[in-house]
C-alpha angles and dihedrals in degrees: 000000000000093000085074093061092057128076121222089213138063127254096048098171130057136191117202123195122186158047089357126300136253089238114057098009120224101038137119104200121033147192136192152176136199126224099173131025126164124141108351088312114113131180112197147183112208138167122201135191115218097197114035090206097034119057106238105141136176120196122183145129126241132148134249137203126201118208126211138220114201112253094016107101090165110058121059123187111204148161142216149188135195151178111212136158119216112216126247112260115191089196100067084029088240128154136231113264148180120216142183119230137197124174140176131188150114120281105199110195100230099186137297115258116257117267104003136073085253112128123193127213134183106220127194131165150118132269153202124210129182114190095177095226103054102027136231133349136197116200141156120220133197122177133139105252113205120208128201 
């Protein structure tokens, strides 16, 4: 039971910071965890912020697959798909709401940070919400996603 909590592989968390993420959608910082990860298949947890100044957060779990083309060890196509739920914030007057998320795009290794197990991505793709009260977005997303 354990054994699925715990990667096989190395550089288990990432940290995403941009124009939205292919994880938890419309956010603009991202964390994430993942559970599971064996041969370019991962199965995360991950919470976002869509505001950094202005608490608006989405937490959820979903899987993604990376795809690769043979002698290019630095794009990677990919998908993913996630279940996530987007708090209430009585600010925005916004409710809380749970969503459905699939998203496609190209994650480019960009280098790993001196002296640390940090490794940086450039990250670019298309996607596909359903909030189940407003209906269906479509949306793009690019970010740098940082794994450690």
């Amino acid at each position: 039971m354990f054994n699925f909590l715990i990667s096989e592989e190395k550089n288990n968390f990432s940290f995403s910071i941009g124009a939205l993420n292919e994880r938890t959608g419309q956010t603009l910082i991202n964390f994430a965890y993942n559970l599971y990860s064996k041969d370019n298949f991962e199965v995360f947890v991950s919470i976002g912020n869509v505001f950094p100044i202005i608490p608006q957060y989405s937490g959820g779990f979903g899987l993604k697959k990376y795809f690769i083309i043979p002698k290019q060890e630095r794009v990677n196509p990919f998908i993913a798909l996630s279940a996530f739920r987007r708090l209430e914030n009585a600010l925005f007057n916004k409710k809380q709401q749970d969503c459905l998320y699939f998203a496609s795009g190209i994650s480019v290794f960009i280098a790993p940070i001196r002296r640390t197990d940090i490794k940086t991505y450039f990250q670019i793709g298309v996607s596909l919400l359903n909030d189940f009260d407003d209906g269906s977005d479509e949306l793009g997303f690019i970010n740098f996603e940082f794994r450690f």
